[in-house]
KOLVOVEX-770962 format. One record per residue: x, y, z of N, C-alpha, C in turn. Coordinates in nm, 2 decimals. Layout:
X:Y:Z:X:Y:Z:X:Y:Z
...
***
This chain:
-10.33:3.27:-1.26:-10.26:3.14:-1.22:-10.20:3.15:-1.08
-10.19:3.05:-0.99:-10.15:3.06:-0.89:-9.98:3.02:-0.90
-9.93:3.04:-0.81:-9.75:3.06:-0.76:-9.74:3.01:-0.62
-9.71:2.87:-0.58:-9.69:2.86:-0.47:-9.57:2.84:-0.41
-9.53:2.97:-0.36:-9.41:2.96:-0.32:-9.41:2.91:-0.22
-9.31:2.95:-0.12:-9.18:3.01:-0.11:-9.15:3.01:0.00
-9.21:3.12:0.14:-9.16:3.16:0.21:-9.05:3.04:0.29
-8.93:3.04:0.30:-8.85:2.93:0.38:-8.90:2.92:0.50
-8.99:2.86:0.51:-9.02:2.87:0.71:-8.90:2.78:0.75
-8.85:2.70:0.71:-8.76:2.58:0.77:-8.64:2.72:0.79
-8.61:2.76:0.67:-8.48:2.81:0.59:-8.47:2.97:0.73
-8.60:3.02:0.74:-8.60:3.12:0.83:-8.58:3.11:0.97
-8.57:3.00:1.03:-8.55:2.92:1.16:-8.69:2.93:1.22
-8.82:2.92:1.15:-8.87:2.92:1.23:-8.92:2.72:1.31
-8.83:2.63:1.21:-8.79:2.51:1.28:-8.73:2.45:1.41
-8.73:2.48:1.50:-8.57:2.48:1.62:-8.55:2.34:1.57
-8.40:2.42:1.59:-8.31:2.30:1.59:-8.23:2.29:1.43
-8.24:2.32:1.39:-8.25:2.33:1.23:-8.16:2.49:1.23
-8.03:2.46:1.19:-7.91:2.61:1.15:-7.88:2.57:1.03
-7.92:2.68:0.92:-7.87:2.69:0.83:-7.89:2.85:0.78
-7.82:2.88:0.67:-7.83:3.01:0.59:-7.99:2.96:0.55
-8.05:3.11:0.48:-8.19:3.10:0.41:-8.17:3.10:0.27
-8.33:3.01:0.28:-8.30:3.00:0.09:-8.46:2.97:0.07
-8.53:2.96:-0.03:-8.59:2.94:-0.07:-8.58:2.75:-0.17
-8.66:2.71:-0.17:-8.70:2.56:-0.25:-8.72:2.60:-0.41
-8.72:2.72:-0.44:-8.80:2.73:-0.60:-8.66:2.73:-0.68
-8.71:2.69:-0.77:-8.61:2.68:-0.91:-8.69:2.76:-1.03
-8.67:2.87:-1.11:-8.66:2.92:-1.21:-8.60:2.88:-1.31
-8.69:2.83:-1.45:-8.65:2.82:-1.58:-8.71:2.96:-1.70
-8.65:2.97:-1.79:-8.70:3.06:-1.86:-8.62:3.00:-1.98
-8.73:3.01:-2.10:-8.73:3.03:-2.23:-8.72:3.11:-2.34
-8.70:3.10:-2.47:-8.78:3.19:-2.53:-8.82:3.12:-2.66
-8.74:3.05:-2.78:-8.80:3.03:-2.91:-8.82:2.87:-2.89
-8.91:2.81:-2.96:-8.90:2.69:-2.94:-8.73:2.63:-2.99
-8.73:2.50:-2.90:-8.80:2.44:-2.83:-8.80:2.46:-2.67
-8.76:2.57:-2.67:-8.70:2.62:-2.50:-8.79:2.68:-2.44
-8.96:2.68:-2.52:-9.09:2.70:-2.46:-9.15:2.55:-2.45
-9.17:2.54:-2.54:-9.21:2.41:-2.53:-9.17:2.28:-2.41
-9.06:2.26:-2.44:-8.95:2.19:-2.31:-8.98:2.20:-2.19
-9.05:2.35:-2.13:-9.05:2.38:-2.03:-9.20:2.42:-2.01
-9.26:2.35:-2.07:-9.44:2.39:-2.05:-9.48:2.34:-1.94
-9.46:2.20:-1.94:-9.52:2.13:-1.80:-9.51:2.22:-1.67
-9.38:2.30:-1.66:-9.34:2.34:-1.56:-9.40:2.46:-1.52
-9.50:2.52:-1.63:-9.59:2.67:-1.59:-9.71:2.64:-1.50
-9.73:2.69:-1.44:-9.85:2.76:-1.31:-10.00:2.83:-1.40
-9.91:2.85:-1.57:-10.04:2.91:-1.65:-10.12:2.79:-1.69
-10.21:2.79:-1.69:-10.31:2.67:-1.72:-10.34:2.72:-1.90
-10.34:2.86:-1.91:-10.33:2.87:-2.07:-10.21:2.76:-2.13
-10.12:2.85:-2.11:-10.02:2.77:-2.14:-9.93:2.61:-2.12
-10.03:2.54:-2.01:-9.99:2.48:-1.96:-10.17:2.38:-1.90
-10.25:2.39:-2.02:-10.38:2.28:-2.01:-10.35:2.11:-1.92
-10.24:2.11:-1.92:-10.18:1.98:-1.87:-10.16:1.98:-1.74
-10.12:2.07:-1.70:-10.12:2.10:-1.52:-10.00:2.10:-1.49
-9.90:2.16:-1.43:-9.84:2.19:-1.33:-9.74:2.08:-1.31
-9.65:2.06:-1.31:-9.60:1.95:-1.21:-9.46:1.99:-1.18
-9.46:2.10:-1.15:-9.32:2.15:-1.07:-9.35:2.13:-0.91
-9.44:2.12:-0.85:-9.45:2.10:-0.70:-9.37:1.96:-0.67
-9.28:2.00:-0.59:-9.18:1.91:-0.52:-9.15:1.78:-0.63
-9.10:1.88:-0.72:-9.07:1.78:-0.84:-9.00:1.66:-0.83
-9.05:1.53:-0.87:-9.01:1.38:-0.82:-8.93:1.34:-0.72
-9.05:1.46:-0.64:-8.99:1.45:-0.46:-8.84:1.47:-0.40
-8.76:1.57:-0.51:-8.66:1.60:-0.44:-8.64:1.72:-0.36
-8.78:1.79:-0.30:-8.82:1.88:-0.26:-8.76:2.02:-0.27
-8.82:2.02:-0.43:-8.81:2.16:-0.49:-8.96:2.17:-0.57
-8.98:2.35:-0.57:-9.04:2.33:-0.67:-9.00:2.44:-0.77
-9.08:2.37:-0.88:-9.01:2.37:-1.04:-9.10:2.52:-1.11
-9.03:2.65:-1.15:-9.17:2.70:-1.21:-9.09:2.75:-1.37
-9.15:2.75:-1.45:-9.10:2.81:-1.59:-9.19:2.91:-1.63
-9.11:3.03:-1.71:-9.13:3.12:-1.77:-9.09:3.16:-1.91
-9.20:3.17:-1.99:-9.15:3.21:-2.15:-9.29:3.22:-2.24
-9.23:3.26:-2.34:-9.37:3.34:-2.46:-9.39:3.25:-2.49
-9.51:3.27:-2.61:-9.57:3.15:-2.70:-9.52:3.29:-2.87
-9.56:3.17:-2.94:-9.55:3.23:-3.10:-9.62:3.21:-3.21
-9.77:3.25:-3.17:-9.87:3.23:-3.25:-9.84:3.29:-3.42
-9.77:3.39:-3.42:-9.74:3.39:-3.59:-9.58:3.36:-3.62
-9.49:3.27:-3.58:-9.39:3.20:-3.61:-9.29:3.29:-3.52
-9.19:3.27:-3.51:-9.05:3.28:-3.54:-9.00:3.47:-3.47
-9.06:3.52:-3.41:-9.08:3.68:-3.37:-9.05:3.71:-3.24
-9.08:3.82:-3.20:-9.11:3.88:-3.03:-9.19:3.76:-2.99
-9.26:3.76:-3.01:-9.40:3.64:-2.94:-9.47:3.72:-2.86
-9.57:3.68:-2.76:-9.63:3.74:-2.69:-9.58:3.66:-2.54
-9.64:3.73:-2.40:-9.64:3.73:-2.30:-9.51:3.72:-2.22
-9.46:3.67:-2.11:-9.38:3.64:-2.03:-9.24:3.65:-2.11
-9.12:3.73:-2.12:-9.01:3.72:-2.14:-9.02:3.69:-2.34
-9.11:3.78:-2.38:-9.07:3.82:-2.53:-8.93:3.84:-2.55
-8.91:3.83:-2.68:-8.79:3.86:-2.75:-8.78:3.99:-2.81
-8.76:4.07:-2.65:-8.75:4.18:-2.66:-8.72:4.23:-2.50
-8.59:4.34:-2.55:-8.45:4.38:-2.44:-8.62:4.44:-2.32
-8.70:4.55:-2.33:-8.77:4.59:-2.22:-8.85:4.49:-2.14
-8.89:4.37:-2.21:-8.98:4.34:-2.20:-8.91:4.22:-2.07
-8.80:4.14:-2.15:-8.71:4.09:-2.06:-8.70:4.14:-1.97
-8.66:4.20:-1.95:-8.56:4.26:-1.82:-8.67:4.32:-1.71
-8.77:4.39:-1.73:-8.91:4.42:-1.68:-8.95:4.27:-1.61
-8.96:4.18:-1.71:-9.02:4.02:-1.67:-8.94:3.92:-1.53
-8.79:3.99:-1.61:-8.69:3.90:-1.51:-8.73:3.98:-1.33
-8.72:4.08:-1.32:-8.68:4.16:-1.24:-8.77:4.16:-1.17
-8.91:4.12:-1.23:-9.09:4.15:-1.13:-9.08:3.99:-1.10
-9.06:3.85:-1.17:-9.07:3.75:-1.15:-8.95:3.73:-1.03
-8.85:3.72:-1.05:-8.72:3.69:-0.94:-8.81:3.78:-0.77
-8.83:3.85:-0.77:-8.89:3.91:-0.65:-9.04:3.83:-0.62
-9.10:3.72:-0.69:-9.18:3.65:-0.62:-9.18:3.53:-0.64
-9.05:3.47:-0.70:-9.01:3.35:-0.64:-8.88:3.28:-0.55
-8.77:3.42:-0.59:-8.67:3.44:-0.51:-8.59:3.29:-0.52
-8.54:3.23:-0.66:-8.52:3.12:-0.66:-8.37:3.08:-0.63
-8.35:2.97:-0.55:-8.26:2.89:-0.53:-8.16:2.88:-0.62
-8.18:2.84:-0.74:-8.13:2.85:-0.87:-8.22:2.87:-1.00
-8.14:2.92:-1.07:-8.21:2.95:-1.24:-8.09:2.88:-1.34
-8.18:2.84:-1.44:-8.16:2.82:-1.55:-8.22:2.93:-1.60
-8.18:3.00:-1.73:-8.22:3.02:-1.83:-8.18:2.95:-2.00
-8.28:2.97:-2.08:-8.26:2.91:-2.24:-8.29:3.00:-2.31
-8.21:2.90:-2.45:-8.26:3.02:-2.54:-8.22:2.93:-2.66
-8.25:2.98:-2.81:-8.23:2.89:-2.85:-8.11:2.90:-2.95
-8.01:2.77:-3.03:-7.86:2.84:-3.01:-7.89:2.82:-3.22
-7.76:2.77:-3.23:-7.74:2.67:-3.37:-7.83:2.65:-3.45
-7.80:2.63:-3.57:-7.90:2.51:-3.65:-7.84:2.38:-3.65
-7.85:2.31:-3.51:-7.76:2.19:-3.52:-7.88:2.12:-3.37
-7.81:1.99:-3.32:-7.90:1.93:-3.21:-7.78:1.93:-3.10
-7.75:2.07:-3.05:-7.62:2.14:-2.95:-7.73:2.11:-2.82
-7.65:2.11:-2.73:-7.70:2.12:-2.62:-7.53:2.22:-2.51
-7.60:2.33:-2.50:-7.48:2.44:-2.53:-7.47:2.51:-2.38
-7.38:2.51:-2.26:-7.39:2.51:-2.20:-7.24:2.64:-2.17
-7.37:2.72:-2.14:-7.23:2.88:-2.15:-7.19:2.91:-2.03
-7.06:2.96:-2.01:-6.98:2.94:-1.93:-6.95:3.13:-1.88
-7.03:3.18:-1.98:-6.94:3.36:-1.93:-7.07:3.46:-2.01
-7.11:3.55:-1.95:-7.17:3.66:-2.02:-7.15:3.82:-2.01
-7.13:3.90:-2.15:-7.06:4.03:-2.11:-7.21:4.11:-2.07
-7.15:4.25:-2.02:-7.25:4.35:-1.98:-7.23:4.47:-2.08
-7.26:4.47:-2.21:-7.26:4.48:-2.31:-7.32:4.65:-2.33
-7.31:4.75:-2.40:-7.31:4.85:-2.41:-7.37:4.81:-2.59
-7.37:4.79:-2.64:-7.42:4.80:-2.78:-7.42:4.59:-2.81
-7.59:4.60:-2.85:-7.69:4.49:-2.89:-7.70:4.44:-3.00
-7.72:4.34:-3.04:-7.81:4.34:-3.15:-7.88:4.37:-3.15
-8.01:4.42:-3.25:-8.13:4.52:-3.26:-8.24:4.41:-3.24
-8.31:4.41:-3.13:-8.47:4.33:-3.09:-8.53:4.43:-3.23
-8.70:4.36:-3.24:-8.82:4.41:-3.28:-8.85:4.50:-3.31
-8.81:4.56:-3.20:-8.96:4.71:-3.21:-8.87:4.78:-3.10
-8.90:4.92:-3.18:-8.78:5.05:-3.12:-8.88:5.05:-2.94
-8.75:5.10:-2.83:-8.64:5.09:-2.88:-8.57:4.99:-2.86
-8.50:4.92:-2.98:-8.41:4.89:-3.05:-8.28:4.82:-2.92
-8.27:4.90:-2.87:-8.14:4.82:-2.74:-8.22:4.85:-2.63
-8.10:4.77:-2.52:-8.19:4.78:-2.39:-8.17:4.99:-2.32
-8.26:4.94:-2.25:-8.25:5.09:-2.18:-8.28:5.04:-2.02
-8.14:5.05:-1.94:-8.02:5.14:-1.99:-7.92:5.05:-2.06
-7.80:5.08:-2.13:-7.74:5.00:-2.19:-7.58:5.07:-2.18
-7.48:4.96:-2.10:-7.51:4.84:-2.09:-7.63:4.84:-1.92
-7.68:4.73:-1.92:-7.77:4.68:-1.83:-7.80:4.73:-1.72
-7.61:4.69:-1.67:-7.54:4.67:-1.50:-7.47:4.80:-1.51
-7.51:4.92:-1.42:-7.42:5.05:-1.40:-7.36:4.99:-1.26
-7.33:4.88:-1.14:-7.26:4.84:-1.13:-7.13:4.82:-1.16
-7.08:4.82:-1.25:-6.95:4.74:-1.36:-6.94:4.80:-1.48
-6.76:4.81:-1.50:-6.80:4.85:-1.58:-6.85:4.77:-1.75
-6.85:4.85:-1.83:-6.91:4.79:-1.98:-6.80:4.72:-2.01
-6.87:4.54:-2.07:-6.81:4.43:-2.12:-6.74:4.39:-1.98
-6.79:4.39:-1.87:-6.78:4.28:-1.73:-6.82:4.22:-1.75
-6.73:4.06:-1.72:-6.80:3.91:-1.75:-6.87:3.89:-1.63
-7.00:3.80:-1.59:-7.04:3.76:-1.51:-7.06:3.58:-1.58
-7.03:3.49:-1.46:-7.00:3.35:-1.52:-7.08:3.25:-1.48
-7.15:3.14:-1.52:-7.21:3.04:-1.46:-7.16:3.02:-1.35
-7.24:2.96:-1.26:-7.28:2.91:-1.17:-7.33:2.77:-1.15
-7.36:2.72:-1.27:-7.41:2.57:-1.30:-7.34:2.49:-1.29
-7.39:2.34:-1.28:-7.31:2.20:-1.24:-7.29:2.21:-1.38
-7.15:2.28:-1.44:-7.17:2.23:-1.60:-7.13:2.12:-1.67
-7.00:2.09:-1.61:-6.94:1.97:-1.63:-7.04:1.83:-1.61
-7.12:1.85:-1.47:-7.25:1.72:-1.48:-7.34:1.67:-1.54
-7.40:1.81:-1.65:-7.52:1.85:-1.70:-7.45:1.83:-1.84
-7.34:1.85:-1.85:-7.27:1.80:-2.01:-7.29:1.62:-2.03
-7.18:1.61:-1.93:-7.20:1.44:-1.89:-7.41:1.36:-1.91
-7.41:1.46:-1.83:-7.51:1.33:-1.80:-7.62:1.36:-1.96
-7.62:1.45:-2.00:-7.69:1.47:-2.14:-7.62:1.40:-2.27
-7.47:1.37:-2.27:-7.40:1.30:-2.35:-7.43:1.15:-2.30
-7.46:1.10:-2.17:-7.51:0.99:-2.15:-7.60:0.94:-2.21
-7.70:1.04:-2.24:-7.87:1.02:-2.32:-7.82:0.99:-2.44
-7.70:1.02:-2.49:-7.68:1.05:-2.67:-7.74:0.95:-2.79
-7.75:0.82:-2.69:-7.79:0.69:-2.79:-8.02:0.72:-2.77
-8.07:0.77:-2.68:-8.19:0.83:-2.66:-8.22:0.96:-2.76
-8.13:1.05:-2.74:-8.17:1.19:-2.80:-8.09:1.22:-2.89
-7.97:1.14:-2.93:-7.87:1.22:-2.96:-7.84:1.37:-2.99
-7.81:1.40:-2.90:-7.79:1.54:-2.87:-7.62:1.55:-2.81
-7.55:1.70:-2.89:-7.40:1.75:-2.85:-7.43:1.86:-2.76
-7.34:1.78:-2.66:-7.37:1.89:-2.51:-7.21:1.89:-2.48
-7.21:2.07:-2.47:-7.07:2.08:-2.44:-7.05:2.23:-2.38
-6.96:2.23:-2.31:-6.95:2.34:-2.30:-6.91:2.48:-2.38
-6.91:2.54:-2.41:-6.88:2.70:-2.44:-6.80:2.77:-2.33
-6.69:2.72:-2.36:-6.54:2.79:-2.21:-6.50:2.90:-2.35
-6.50:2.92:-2.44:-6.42:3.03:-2.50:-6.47:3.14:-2.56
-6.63:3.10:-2.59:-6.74:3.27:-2.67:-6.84:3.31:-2.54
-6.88:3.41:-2.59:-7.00:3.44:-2.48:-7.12:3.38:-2.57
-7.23:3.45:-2.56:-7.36:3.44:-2.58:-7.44:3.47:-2.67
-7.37:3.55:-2.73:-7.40:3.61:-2.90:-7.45:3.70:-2.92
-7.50:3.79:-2.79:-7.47:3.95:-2.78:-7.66:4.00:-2.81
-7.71:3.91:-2.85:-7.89:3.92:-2.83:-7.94:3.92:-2.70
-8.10:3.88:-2.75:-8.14:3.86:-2.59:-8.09:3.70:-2.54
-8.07:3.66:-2.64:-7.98:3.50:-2.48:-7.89:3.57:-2.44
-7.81:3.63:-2.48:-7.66:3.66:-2.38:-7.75:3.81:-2.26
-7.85:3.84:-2.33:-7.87:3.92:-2.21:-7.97:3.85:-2.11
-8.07:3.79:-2.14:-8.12:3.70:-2.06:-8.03:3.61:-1.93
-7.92:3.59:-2.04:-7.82:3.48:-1.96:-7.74:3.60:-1.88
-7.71:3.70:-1.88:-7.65:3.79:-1.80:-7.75:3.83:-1.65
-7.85:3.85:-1.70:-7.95:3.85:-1.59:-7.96:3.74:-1.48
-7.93:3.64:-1.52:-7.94:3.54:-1.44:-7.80:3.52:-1.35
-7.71:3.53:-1.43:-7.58:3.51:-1.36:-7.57:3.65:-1.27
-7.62:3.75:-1.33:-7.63:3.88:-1.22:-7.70:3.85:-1.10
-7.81:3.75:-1.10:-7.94:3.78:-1.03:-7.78:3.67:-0.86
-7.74:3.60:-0.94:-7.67:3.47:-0.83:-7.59:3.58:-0.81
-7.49:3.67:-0.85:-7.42:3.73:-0.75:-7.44:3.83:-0.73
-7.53:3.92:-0.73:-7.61:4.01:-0.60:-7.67:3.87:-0.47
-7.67:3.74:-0.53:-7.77:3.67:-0.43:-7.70:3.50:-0.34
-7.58:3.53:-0.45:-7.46:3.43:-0.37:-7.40:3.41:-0.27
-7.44:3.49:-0.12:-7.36:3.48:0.00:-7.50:3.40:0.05
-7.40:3.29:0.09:-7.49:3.17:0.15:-7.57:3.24:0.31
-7.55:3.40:0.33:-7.62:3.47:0.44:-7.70:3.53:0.35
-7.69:3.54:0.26:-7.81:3.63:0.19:-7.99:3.55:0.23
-8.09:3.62:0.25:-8.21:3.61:0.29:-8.30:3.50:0.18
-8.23:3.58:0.08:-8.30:3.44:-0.07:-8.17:3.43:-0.13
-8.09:3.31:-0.09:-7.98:3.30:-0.12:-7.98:3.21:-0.26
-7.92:3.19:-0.33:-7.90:3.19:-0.45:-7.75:3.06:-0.54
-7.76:2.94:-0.54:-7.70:2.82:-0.52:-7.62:2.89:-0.63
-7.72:2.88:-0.78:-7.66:2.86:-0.89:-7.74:2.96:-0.98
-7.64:2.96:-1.07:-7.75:3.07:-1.24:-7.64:3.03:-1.37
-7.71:3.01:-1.45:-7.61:3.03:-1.60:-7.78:3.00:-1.72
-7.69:2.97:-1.83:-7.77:2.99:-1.95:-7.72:2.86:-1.99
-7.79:2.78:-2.06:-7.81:2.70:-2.20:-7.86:2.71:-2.33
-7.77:2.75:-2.43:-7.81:2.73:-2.58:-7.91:2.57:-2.61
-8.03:2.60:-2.70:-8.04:2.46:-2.73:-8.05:2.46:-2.87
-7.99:2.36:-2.93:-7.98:2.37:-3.11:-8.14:2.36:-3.18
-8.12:2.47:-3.30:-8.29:2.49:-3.30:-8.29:2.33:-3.41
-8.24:2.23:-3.47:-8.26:2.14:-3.49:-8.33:2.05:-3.32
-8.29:2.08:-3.24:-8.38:1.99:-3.16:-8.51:1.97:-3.16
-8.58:1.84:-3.16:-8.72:1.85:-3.17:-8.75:1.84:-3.02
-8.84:1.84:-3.04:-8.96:1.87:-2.88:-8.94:1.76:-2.77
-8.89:1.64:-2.83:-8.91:1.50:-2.69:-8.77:1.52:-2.65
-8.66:1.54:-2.72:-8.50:1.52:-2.71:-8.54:1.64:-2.62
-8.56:1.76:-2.66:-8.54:1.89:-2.61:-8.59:1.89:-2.44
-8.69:1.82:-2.41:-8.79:1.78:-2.29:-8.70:1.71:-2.19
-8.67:1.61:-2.30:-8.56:1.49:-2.15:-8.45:1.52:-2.13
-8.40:1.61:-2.25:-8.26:1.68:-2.19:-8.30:1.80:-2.06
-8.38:1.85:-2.10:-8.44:1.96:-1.98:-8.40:1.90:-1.85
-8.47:1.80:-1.84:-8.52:1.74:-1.73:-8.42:1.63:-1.70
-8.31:1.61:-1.72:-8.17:1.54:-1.71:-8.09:1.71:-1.66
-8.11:1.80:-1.72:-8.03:1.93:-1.68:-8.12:1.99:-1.53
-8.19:1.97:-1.51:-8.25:1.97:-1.37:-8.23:1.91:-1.27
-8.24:1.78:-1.29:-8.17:1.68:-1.22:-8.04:1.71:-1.18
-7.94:1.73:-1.24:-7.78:1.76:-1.23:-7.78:1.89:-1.15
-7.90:1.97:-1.18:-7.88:2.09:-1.13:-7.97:2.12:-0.94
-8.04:1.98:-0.94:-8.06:1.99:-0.81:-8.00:1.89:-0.70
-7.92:1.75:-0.79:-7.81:1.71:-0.72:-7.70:1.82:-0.66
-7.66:1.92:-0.75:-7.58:1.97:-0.75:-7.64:2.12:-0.59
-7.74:2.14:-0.60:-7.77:2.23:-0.49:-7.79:2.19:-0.37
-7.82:2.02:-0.40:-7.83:1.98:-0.25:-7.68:1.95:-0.19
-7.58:1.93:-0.29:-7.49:1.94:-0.22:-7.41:2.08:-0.11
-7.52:2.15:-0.17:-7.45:2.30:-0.11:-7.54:2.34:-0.03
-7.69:2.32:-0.03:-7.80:2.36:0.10:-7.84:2.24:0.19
-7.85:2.21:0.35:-7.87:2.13:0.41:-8.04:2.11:0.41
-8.04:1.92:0.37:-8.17:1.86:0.33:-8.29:1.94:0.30
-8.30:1.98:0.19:-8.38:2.07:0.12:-8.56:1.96:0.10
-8.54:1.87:0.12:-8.62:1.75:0.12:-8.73:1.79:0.23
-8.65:1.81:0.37:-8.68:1.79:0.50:-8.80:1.95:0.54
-8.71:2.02:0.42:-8.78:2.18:0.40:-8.95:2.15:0.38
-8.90:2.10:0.27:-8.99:2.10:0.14:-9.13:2.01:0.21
-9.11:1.97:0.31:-9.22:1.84:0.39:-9.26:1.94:0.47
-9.18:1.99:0.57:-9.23:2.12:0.63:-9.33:2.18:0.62
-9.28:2.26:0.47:-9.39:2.37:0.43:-9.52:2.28:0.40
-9.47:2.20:0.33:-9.65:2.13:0.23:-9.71:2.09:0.39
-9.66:2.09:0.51:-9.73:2.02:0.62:-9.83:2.09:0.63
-9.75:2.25:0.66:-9.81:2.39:0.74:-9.88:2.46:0.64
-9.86:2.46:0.50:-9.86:2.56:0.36:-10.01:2.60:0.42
-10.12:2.52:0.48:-10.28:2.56:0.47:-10.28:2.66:0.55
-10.20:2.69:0.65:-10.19:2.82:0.75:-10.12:2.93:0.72
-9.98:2.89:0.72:-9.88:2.99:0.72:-9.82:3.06:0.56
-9.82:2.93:0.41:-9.81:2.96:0.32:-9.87:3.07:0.18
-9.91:3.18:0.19:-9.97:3.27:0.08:-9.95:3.22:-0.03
-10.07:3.22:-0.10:-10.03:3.16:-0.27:-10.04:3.35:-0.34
-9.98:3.33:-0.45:-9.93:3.43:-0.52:-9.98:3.40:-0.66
-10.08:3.53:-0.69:-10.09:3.55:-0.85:-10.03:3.62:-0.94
-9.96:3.50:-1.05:-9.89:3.57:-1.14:-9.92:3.61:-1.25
-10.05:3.65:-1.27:-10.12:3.65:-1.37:-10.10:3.56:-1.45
-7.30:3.94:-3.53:-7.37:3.83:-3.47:-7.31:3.74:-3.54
-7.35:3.62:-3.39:-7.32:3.48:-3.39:-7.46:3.45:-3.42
-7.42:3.29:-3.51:-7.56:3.20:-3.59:-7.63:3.16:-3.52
-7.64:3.16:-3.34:-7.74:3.17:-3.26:-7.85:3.25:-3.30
-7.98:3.20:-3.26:-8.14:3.27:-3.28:-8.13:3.31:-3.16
-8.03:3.31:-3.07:-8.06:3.41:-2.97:-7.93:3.43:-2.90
***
């Protein structure tokens, strides 16, 4: 499948006239059990996964683009297969090879929370020394905890427009009804969502100085209630993107103006890239 990034030519100055820090236009989502694969299909580059095509390119022209990552679960409810299984190596392998080839602006990550229709927006994740037990030995992550940075049980915290992304999903409520709220008082439930979600909030502050080269707006995690079905689960997504790229344009100068740039030049200068316990389920 192809990946079209990235390179910031605007963001690198190769624009004159044009000062700003560097950043990248891509946004990162990642999944794992339904409906937090599903939700985010449209947004894959895999045409397996994704027979429908693509439509993260300069997503309804707010000039970003959109790319998602997560397994499928051909025998129910398990690890699953490919991209960011539910499982601690396989994660963390996935996160770490993908973030270096799209070097995103901001990430979401999901996972999925409750048996209720939550729309669960976490606020803190520890760096945890002892897991709950994934699939198949071994059994915790290696190394554990994660981050030899810090020490074990350091919170690392959203980064997300949370307050707007609550709002504006509670707006939908008469559409989806769905409860979106925040999570200011637990972490993440100590599986792979809380580690997933730690990765991400790790990935923004190694990548949070608005000098950094692939600088880094925003990161957190959202629980989604495995009562959600597939259309609520979709338009909430896509309401939580929205909020989340109002929210970065307020912090990177006209990311729009970028995004026209590149698609001008993308046939010369652009490379495409192949990419080949808590009652939470995660």
């Amino acid at each position: 499948m192809l990946l079209r990034p990235f390179i910031g030519l605007v963001t690198a100055g190769l624009v004159t006239g044009v000062a700003h820090a560097d950043f990248t236009t891509n946004i990162m989502l990642t999944g794992y059990w339904p409906q937090t694969n599903n939700m985010l299909r449209r947004f894959s580059t895999n045409p397996e996964q994704n027979p429908d095509g693509w439509v993260g390119q300069n997503w309804e022209d707010r000039g970003y683009d959109v790319y998602s990552f997560f397994p499928e679960f051909p025998d129910g409810i398990g690890k699953g297969v490919g991209d960011f299984e539910v499982d601690y190596q396989d994660t963390s392998e996935d996160f770490w090879r993908i973030v270096e080839e799209v070097h995103p602006v901001a990430i979401i990550t999901f996972g999925r929370g409750y048996a209720d229709r939550s729309w669960e927006v976490e606020w803190r994740q520890r760096n945890l020394d002892s897991w709950i037990n994934d699939y198949e030995e071994p059994y915790q992550p290696t190394p554990s905890p994660p981050d030899s940075s810090v020490p074990v049980d350091h919170i690392r915290y959203s980064t997300l427009p949370m307050q707007s992304i609550v709002d504006a999903v509670n707006e939908a409520y008469d559409d989806i009804t769905l409860d979106a709220y925040i999570d200011d008082t637990g972490f993440g439930g100590g599986f792979l969502c809380e580690y997933v979600a730690y990765h991400g909030t790790w990935y923004h502050d190694l990548h949070g100085d608005p000098d950094d080269p692939y600088w880094n707006v925003a990161g957190g995690h959202i629980h989604v209630g495995a009562d959600v079905g597939r259309r609520a689960a979709r338009i909430a997504s896509r309401i939580t993107l929205r909020e989340l790229i109002t929210y970065v344009d307020t912090q990177i100068p006209e990311p729009g103006s970028a995004a026209l740039f590149l698609t001008v030049i993308s046939a010369g200068l652009i490379r495409r890239r192949a990419w080949g316990s808590d009652a939470r389920a995660g």
